[in-house]
C-alpha positions as CSV (number, residue, x, y, z in Angstrom):
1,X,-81.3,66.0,71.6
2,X,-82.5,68.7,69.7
3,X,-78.8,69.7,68.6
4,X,-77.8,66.7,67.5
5,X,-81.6,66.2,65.5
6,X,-79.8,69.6,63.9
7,X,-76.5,68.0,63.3
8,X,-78.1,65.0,61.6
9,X,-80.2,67.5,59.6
10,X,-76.9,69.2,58.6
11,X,-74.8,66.7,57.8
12,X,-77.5,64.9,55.5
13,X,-77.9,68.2,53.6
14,X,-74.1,68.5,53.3
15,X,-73.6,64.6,52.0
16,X,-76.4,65.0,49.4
17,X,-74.8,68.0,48.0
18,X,-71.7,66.0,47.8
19,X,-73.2,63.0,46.5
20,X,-73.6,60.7,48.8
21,X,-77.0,59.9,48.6
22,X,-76.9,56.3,50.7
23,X,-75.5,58.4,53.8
24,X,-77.6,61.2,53.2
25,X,-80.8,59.1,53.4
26,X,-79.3,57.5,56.4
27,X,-78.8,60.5,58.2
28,X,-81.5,62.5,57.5
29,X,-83.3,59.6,58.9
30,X,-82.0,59.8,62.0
31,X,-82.0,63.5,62.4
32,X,-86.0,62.7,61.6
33,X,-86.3,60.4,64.5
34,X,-84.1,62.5,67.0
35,X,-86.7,64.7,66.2
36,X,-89.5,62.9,66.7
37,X,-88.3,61.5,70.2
38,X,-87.7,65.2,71.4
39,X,-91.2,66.2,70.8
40,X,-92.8,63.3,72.1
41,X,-90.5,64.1,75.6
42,X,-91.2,67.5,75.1
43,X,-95.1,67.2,74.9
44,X,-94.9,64.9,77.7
45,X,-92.9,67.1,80.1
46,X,-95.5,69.2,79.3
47,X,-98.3,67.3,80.5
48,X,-96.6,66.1,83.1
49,X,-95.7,69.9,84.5
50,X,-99.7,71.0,83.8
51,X,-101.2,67.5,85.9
52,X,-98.6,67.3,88.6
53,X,-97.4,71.4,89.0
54,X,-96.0,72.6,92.4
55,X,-98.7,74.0,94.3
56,X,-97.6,77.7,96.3
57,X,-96.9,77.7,99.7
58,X,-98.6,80.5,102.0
């Protein structure tokens, strides 16, 4: 998810120096909320490792 956040990023930067503002906005949008989504999984993977971790076996 975090790649394609990246591609979105890119391809926005690339279609503004071109410009193509409309699909620019569009896509820098979306690499925005790729972003967004991984962090929130990311932060709750996290938690979610800390609460419910494996507990070592003697």
């Amino acid at each position: 998810m975090l790649r394609a956040a990246l591609a979105f990023f890119v391809l926005g930067l690339i279609a503004m120096l071109l410009g193509a503002g409309n699909i620019a906005g569009v896509s820098l949008e979306i690499g925005q909320t790729l972003l967004g989504v991984f962090l929130i999984l990311a932060v709750i993977s996290l938690v979610a490792s800390l609460v419910g971790g494996r507990k070592a076996v003697r």
